[in-house]
N, C-alpha and C positions, 0 to 999 in steps of 0.2 A: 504494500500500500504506500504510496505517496507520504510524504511529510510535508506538514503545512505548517504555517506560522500562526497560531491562536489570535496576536496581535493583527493581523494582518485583518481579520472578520470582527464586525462590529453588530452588537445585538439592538435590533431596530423597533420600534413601533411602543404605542401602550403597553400593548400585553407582551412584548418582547418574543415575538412569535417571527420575526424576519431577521434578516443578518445582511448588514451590506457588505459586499468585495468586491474590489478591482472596478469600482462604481457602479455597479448593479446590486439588485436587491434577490435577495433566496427566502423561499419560505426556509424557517426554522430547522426541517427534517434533512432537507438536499443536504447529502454529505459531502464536510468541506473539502475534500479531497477531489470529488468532481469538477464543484469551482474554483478551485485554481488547474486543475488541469483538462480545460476542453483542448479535442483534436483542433486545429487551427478552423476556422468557415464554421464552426457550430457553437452554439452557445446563445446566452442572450444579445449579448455583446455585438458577434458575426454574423449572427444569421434573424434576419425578419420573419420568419417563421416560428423561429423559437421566440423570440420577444414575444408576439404576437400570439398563438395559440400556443407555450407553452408556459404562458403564467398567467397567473388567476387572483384577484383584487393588489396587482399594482408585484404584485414578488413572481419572480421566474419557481417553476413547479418541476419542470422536464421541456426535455428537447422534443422537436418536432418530429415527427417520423422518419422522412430523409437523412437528419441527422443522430437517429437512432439507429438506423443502416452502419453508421459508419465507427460505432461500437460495438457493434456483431452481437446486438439484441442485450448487452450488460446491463445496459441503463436503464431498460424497458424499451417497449416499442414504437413509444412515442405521442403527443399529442397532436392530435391531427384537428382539432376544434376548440373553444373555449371550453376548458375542464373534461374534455374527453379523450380517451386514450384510444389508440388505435386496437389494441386488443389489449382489454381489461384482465383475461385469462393469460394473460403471456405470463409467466414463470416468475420474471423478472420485473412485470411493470410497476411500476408506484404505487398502485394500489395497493399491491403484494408485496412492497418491500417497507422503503422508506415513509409511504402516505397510506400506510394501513391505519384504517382507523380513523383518520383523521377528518372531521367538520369541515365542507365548504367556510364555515362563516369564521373556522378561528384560522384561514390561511390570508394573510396581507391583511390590508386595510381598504373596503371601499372608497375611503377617504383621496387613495388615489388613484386607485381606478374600481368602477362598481362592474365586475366583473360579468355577473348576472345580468346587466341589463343591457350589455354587450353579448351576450349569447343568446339572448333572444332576441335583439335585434338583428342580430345574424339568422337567426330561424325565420324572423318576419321577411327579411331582405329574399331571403333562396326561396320563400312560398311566394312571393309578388313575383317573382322572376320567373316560376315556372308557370304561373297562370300566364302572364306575356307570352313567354314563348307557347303554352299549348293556342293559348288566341293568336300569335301570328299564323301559327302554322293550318291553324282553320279556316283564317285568311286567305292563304297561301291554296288551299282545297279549291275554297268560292273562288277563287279570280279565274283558277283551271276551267273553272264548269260556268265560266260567265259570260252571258253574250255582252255585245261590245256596248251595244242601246242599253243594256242594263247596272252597266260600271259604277257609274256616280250615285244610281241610288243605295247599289251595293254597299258601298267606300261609304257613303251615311248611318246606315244601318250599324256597319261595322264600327265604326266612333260612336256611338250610340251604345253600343255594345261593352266596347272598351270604358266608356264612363261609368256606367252601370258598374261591370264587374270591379271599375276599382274603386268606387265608392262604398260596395258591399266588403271588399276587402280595407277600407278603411274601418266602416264599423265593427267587423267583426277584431280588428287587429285592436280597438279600443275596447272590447268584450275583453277579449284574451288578457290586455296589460292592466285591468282592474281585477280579474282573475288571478294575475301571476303576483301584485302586488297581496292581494291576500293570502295567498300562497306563503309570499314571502316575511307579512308579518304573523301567520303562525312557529315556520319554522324559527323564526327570531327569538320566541315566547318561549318554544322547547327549547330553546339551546340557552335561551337565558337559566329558564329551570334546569337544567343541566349543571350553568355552572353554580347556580347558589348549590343545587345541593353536595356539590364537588367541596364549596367551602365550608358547608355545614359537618362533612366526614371529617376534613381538614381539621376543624376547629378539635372535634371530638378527641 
């Protein structure tokens, strides 16, 4: 195993649940032997993929899956989305090693990024984009089987069409994120009761 310098990692946040190095943030668990020794092109640091899907409220968690290739699966397999592993069952992944166990809510801080409300907006973005594309491509059908006298009322119908569906797709995505924030202040409430009763064992 590597040797690191203690001094060198600095324990970050309220709850002391991140550690800064080499000016990037680690959740708590990532072993510091990892982050001082990424392969060159991976890491938070190198690689926009790893910043970006492989940390979660604002601390790097795991590399991305390209760059979990290039560890021959050690690391785990990789996140391939906000908070998702490319295969959860891998031997090796976070889930199963280092982030076993571990609460979405006690990893980083929303304070600098709200993780959660980046990953469903990411869900919301990839569900507008396939309706688009199945409506272009229904489009794409009518124009094949259209006579030429009939185009323009076609092309109306169709915008017609497209407003409609994405107005429904606005309501419904405003259903969903009053949905998702109750959601979210349940799990807030169990995890708060969590930790009193973590300090009420503590105290005993």
């Amino acid at each position: 195993m590597a040797q690191y310098n203690t001094n060198d990692f600095v324990i970050c946040g309220e709850r002391h649940n991140y550690y800064s190095y080499d000016g990037e943030l680690y959740t708590d668990t990532f072993p510091y032997d990892w982050a001082e020794n990424h392969i060159p092109n991976t890491g938070p640091k190198d690689c926009a993929n790893c910043a970006e899907y492989g940390s979660w409220n604002g601390v790097f968690v795991g590399y991305c899956p390209n760059c979990a290739l290039d560890y021959d699966g050690k690391r785990g397999s990789g996140f391939s989305s906000y908070g998702e592993e490319q295969d959860k069952s891998h031997e090796l992944s976070a889930n199963n090693t280092y982030m076993a166990g571990v609460w979405w809510l006690d990893i980083g801080d929303t304070d600098l990024v709200d993780s959660v409300k980046l990953y469903r907006k990411h869900q919301r973005d990839d569900e507008y984009h396939l309706m688009m594309r199945e409506l272009i491509e229904l489009e794409k059908d009518e124009d094949k089987h259209c006579l030429p006298e009939d185009r323009y009322q076609m092309h109306c119908r169709q915008e017609d069409r497209r407003i409609t569906a994405e107005d429904a797709f606005i309501e419904n995505r405003d259903i969903y994120t009053a949905r998702d924030d109750a959601i979210d202040l349940q799990e807030k409430i169990r995890w708060l009761n969590v930790q009193a009763n973590k300090r009420l064992t503590q105290e005993k």
